[in-house]
C-alpha positions as CSV (number, residue, x, y, z in Angstrom):
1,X,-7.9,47.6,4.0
2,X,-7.8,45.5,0.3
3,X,-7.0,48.4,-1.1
4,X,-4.0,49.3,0.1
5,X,-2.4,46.6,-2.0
6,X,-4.3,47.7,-4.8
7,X,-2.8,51.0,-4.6
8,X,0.5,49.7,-4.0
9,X,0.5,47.0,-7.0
10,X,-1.3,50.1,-9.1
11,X,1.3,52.6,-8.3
12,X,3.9,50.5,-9.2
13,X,2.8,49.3,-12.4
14,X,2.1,53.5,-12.9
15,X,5.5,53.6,-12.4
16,X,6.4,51.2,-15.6
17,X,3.2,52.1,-17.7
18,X,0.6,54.4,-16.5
19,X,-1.3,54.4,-19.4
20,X,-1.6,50.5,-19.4
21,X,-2.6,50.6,-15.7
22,X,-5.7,53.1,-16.5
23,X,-6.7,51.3,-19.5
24,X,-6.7,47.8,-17.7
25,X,-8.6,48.9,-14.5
26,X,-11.1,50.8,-16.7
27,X,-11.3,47.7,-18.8
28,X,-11.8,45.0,-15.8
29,X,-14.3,48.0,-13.6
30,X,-16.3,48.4,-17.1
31,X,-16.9,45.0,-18.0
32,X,-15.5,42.6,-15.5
33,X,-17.4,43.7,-12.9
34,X,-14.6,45.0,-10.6
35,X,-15.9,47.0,-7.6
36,X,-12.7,48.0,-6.4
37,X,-12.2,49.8,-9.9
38,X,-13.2,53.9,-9.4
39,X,-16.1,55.1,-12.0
40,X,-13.6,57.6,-13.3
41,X,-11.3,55.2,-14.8
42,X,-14.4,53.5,-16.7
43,X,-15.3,56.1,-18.7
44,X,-15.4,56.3,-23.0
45,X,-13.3,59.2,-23.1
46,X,-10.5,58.1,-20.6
47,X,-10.7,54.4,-21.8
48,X,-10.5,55.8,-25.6
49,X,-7.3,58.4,-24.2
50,X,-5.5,55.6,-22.0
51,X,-5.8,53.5,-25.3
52,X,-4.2,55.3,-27.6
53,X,-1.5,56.8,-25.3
54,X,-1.0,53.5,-24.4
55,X,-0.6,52.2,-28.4
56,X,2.3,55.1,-28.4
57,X,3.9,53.8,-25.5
58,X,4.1,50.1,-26.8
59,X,5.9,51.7,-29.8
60,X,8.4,54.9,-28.6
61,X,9.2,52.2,-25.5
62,X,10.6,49.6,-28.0
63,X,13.0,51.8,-30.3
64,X,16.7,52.4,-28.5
65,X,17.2,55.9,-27.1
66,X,13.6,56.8,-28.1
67,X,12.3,55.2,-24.4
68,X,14.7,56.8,-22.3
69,X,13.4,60.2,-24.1
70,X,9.8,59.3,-23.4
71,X,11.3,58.2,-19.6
72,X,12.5,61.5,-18.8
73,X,9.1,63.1,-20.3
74,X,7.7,60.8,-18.4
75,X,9.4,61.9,-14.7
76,X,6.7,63.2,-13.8
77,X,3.7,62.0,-15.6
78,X,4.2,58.7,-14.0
79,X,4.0,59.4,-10.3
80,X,1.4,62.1,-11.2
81,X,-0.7,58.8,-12.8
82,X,-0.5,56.8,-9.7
83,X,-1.0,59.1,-7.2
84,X,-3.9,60.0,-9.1
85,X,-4.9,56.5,-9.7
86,X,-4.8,55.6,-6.1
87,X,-6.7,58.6,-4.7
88,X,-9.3,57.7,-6.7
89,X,-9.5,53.8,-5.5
90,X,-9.5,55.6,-2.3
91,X,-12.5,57.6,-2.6
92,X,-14.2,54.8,-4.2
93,X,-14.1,52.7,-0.9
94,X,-14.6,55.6,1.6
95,X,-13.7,55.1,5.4
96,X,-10.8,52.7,4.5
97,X,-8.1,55.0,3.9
98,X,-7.6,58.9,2.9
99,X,-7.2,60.1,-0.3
100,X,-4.4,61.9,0.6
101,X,-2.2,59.0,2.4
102,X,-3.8,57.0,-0.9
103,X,-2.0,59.3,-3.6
104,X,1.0,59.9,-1.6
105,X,1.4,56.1,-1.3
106,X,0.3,55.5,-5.3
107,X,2.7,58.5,-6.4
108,X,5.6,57.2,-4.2
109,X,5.3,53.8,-5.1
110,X,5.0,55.1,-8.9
111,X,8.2,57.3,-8.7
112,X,10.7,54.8,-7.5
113,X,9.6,52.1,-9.8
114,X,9.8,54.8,-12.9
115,X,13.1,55.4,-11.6
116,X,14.2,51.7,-11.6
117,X,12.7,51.7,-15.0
118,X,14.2,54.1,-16.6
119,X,18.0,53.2,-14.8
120,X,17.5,49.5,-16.4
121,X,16.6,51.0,-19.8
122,X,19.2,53.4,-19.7
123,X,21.6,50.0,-18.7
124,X,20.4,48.3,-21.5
125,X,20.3,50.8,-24.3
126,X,24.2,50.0,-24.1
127,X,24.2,47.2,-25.9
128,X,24.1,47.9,-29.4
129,X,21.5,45.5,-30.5
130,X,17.8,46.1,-30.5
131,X,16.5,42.6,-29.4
132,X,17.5,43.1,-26.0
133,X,15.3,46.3,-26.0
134,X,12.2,44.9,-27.4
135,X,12.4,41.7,-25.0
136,X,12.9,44.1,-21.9
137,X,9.6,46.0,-23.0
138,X,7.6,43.0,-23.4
139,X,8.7,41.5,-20.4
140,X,7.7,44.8,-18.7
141,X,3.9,44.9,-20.7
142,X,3.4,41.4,-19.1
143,X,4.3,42.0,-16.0
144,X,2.0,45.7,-15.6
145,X,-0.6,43.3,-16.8
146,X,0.2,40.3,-14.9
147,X,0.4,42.3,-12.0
148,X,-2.9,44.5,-12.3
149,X,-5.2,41.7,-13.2
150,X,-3.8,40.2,-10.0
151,X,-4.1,42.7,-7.9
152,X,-8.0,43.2,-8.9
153,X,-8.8,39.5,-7.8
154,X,-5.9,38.7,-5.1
155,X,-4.7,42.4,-3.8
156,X,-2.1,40.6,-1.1
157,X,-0.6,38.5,-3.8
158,X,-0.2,41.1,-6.3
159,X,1.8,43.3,-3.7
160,X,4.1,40.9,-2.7
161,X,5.1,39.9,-6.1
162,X,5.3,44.0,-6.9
163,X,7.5,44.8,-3.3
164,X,9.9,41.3,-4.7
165,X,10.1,42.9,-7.9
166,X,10.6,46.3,-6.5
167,X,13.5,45.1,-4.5
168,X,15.1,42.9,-7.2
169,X,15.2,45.9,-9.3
170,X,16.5,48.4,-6.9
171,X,19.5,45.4,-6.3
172,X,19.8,45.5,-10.4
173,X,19.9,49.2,-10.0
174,X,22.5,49.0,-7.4
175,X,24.4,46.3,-9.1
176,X,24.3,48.2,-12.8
177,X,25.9,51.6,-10.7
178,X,28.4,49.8,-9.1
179,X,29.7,47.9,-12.6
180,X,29.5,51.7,-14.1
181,X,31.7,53.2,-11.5
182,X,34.1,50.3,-11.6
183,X,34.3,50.7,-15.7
184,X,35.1,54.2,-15.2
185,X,37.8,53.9,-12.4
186,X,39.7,51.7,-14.5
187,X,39.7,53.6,-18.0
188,X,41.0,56.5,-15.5
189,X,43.8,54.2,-14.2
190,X,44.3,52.6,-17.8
191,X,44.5,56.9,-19.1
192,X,46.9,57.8,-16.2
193,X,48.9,54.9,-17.4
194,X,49.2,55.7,-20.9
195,X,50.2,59.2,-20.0
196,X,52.4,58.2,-17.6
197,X,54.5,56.2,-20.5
198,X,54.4,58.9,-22.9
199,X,55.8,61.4,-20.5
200,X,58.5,58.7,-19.9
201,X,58.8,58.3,-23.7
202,X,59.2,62.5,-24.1
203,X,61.4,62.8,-21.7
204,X,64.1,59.6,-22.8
205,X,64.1,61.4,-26.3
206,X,64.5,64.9,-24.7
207,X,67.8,63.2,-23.1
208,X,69.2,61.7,-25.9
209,X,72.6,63.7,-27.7
């Protein structure tokens, strides 16, 4: 069952950059000799597509505002990609595991990391300085690479690292709501206050002969 990590580490890096994931497996099954890579992905056309869809990405994903746009386009592209992705490593090595439990588990494992994803970026497209942006999209273009080039070579490995960095983001996820809600509850109590002392304000000047 090696590719069930595969899938897993595949979907998840769908999840962050789709087109990344079919350019690099198509890349590695084409001329690195990958047998775990499906024929479909090495093909001219869908290397050439992947590629420049990929070139667009690594631009709109950099620019404040612009990424969480092509996130929410995105919604459903991604988990589309990696359940596709994964069916396809599935019927590549047949008898190990259905196409069907192969793309729900790619398109599952797709859609909650493209959720994390898009959360974060949402998070850090607060801050009003692009730097913090850019670093955050690198960080994540290493990582989809890091992590698929892994996952070719040592499948186990490449999982756990993806199910740590699954759960480390759902905690950031988690810890980002949490900061939000607290933020809001207190401009709420700071607003009732401030209304409170200009009632109080009205109604001493009301009283006065």
């Amino acid at each position: 069952m090696t590719i069930v990590p595969l899938i897993f580490t595949s979907g998840l890096a769908s999840g962050i950059n789709a087109y990344a994931v079919v350019l690099l497996l198509g890349l590695m099954g084409r001329f690195a000799g990958a047998d775990s890579v499906p024929p479909a992905l090495e093909r001219t056309d869908v290397l050439i597509a992947a590629a420049v869809l990929f070139l667009l990405e690594a631009v709109a994903d950099k620019i404040p505002f612009v990424d969480s746009l092509w996130d929410s386009v995105h919604t459903v592209i991604r988990p589309i990609a990696g359940a596709t992705v994964g069916a396809l490593i599935a019927s590549a090595d047949p008898g190990s595991l259905g196409e069907v439990a192969a793309g729900a588990m790619g398109g599952t494992t797709a859609l909650v990391s493209h959720l994390v994803k898009a959360s974060l970026r949402m998070a850090v497209n607060t801050s009003p300085e692009p730097a913090s942006n850019i670093a955050v999209s690198l960080a994540e273009d290493v990582s989809v690479a890091g992590l698929v080039s892994l996952a070719i070579f040592h499948p186990w490995l490449a999982a756990s690292i993806a199910a740590v960095l699954l759960a480390v983001g759902l905690l950031l996820v988690w810890f980002a709501i949490s900061r939000i809600r607290a933020f809001r509850a207190r401009r709420r109590e700071r607003r009732a206050a401030r209304a409170a002392r200009e009632e109080g304000a009205d109604r001493t000047y009301v009283r006065r002969p």
